[in-house]
N, C-alpha and C positions, 0 to 999 in steps of 0.2 A: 841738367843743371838743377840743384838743389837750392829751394829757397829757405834761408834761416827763418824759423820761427824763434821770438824770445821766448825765455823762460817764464817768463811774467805770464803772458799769452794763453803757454800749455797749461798753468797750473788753473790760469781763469776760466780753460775751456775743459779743464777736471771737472772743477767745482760744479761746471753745471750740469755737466752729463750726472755725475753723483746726485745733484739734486734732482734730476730729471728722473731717477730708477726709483729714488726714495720716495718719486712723491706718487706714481704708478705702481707699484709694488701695493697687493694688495693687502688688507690688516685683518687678521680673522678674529673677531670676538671670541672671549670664551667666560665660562663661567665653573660655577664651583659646586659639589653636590657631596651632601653625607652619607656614605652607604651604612645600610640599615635593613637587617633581613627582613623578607617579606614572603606573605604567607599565596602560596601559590598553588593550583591545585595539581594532583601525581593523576596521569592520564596510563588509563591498560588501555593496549592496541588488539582489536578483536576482527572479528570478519562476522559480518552481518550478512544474510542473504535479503534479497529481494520478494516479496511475498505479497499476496494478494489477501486484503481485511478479510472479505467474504471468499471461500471456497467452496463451491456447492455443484453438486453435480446434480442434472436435468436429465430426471428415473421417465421412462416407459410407464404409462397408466396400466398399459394393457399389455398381455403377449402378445405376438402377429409376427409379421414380416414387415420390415425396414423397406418402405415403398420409396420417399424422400426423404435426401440425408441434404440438412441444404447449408451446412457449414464445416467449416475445417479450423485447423489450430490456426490462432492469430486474427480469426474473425474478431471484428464487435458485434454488440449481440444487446438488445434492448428487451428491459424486464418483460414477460408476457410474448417475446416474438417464439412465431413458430421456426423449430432449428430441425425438426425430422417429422416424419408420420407414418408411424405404424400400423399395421391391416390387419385384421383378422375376418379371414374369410365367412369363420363359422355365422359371424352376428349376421351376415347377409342374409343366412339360412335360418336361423332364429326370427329374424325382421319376414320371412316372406313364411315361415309356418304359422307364427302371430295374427299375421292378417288372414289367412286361410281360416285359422280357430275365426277373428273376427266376423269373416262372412258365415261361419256356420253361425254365429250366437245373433247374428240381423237376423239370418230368415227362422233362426225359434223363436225368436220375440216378433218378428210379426204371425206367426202360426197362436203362438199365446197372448197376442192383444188382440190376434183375430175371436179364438176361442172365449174369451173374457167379455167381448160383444156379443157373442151371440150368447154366452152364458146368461149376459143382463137382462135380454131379450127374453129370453126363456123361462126366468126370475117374472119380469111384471106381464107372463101369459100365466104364470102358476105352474108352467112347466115342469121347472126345474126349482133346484131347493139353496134357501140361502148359502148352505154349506160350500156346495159345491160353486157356488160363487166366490167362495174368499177364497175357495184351493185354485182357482184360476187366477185371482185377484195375487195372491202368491206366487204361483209361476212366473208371473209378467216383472215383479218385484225381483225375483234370483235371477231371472235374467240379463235383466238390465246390469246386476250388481256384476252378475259375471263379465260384463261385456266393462263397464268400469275397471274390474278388476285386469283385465285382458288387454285394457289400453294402457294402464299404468306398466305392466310387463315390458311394452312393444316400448316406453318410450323410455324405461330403465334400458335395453340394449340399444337401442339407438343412442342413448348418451355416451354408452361404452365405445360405439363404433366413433364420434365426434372424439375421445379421448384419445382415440389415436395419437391425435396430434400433442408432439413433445414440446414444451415452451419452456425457455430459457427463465429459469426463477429468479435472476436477477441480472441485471445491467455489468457488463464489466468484456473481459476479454476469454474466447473461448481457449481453453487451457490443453483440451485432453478430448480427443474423439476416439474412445475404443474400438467403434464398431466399422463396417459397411454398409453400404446397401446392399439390398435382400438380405441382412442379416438374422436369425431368425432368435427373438429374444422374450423374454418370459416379461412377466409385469414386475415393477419397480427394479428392471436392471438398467444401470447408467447409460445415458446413449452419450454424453459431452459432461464435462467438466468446465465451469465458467469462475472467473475468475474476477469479483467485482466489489464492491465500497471503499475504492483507492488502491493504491499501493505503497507497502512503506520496509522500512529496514526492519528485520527482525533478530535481536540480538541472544547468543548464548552466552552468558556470564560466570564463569566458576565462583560458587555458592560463600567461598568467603569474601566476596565483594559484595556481596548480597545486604549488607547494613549501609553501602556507602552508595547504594542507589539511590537516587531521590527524582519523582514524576516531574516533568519539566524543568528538571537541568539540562544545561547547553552538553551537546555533542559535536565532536570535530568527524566530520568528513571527507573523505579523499576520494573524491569522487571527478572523472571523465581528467586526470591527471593535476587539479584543484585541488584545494581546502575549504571547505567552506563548513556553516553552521547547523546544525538540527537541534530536533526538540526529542527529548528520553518522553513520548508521551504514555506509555504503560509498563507495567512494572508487573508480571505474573508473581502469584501470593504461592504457585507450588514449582518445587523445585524437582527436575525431572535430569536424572542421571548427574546426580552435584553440579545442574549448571542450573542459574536465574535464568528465565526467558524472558527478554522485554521488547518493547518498540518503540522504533524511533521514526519521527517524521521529520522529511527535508521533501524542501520544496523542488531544489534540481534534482531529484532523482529520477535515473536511468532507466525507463522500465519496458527497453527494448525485449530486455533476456528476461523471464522472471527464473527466482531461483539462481540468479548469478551473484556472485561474492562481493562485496565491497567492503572496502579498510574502515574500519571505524574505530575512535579513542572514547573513551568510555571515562570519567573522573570517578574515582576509586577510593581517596582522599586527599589528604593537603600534606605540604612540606615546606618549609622554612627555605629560601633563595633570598642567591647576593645579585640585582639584576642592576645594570647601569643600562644607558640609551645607547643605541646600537651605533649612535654618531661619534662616541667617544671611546670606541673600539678601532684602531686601526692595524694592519695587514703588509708585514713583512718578512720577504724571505719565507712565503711560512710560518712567520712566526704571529702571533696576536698582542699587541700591547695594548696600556691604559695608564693615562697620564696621569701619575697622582701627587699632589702637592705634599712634600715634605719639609717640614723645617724653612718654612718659605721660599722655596725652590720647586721647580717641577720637574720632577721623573719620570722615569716610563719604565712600569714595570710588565715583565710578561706575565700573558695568563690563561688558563683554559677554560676558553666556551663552552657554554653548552646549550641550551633551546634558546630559540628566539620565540620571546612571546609578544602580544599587543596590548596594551594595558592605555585607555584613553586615546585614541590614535595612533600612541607612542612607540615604535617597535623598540625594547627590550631585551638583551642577551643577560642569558643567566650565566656568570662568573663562578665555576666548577673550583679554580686555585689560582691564586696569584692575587687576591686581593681580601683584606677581614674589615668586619661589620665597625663599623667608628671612620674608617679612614675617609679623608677628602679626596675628590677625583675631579681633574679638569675634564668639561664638556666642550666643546669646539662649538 
């Protein structure tokens, strides 16, 4: 059984469903902007490796044999620790002929302070003549110098034998172990390669970019699948195979690998861009529009993106075609 509704009824239970969408329906503000090219800077995409300030490899003082090898690659390693220690047999045998000479040059100098006594002796009986008192007085004098000279010998090779020991020239991470143990190596050959005073990006730049470097301009990094920022902190004055060599520091950097590649943008110079806020771009089908006030009307015209930049918080698309420098554009 159908109940008649009037008409009067329906039309008053229109009216307020209609007010009821109108007044939930939400209103989006928007506002108006003069585009106006702007000066932005052209970024070259390089590959920088990872490298270590200080490279220095920690040389053998001495030849011998490789007695303790006490590190490998990937150790840390503190300036002055010992990292190997080298032997040479021979100083053993130099240290025990030393003291042999020693004890002959004790018993002439007591044979020649003995003789120099009883020379005195012999001297205030009349015995004997002052002369042959100073040639005694002299003996006892070369002896002693010999025996002087004889300990500075013995403790020049004993210092050689403490040289053994190899010490890390600086703080950092061991990089490169050539050798083994029992390896049998001359003096000043590298026994470890340490790798120390930071780690930073080291960049190759082909030489006509070389006027639009400047020390402590920002760098874009892509680093562990990020963006983030660094510092261009040196800038080399010689140019080796047409490329600038520089470095750059960032603070996240990765320096599991050294010597591993990382993407780096480099500012090269500047170029003139049409950029609107990224909020007043929107995404259809595909396609990209941008709402721009004409004739007091608002349109949507298409257009082609290209970088999103950040400028004051604000993220930025730069407008490649579809839009020229004077026109108004609605922002949402």
């Amino acid at each position: 059984m159908r109940i008649a509704i009037p008409t009067a009824a329906r039309a008053a239970a229109a009216l307020t469903l209609a007010a009821g969408l109108v007044a939930t329906s939400p209103v989006l503000a928007t506002d108006t902007s003069t585009l106006s090219t702007q000066t932005v800077p052209e970024w070259k995409a390089v590959y920088g490796r990872v490298e270590a300030r200080d490279l220095v490899s920690a040389r053998a003082r001495i030849g011998g044999t490789v007695v303790e090898l006490l590190v490998s690659e990937g150790d840390t390693v503190a300036a002055g620790q010992r990292i190997a220690m080298v032997r040479d047999d021979k100083l053993a045998f130099q240290v025990a002929a030393i003291d042999a000479q020693l004890r002959v040059l004790d018993a002439q100098l007591s044979r020649a302070e003995a003789e120099l006594s009883r020379g005195r002796s012999l001297v205030e009986r009349g015995v004997s003549t002052a002369q042959r008192l100073e040639q005694l007085q002299t003996d006892v004098e070369v002896t002693r110098n010999q025996i002087v000279a004889t300990q500075a010998q013995r403790s020049v090779v004993v210092q050689q034998g403490e040289e053994g020991a190899v010490l890390a020239p600086v703080s950092g991470v061991v990089l490169g172990v050539p050798i083994t143990r029992d390896t049998v190596i001359m003096a000043g050959e590298a026994v470890a390669t340490v790798g120390g005073g930071g780690f930073f990006l080291r960049l190759a730049i082909p030489e006509r970019h070389a006027d639009a470097l400047k020390e402590g301009a920002e760098i874009r990094v892509s680093a562990s699948g990020a963006e983030a920022m660094g510092r261009l902190a040196k800038v080399y004055p010689r140019i080796q195979n047409g490329r600038v060599i520089a470095d750059v520091e960032f603070e996240r950097l990765d320096t599991t690998f050294v010597d591993s590649r990382v993407l780096v943008e480099v500012p090269v110079g500047t170029r003139d861009a049409l950029l609107v806020p990224r909020s007043a771009l929107a995404t259809r089908s595909g396609l990209d529009f941008v709402r721009v006030r004409q004739d007091g009307q608002d349109v949507e015209r298409a257009v082609v993106p290209g970088e999103v930049m950040r400028r004051d918080g604000i993220a930025y698309v730069e407008i490649l075609t579809g839009l020229a420098a004077g026109e108004t554009i609605v922002v949402p």
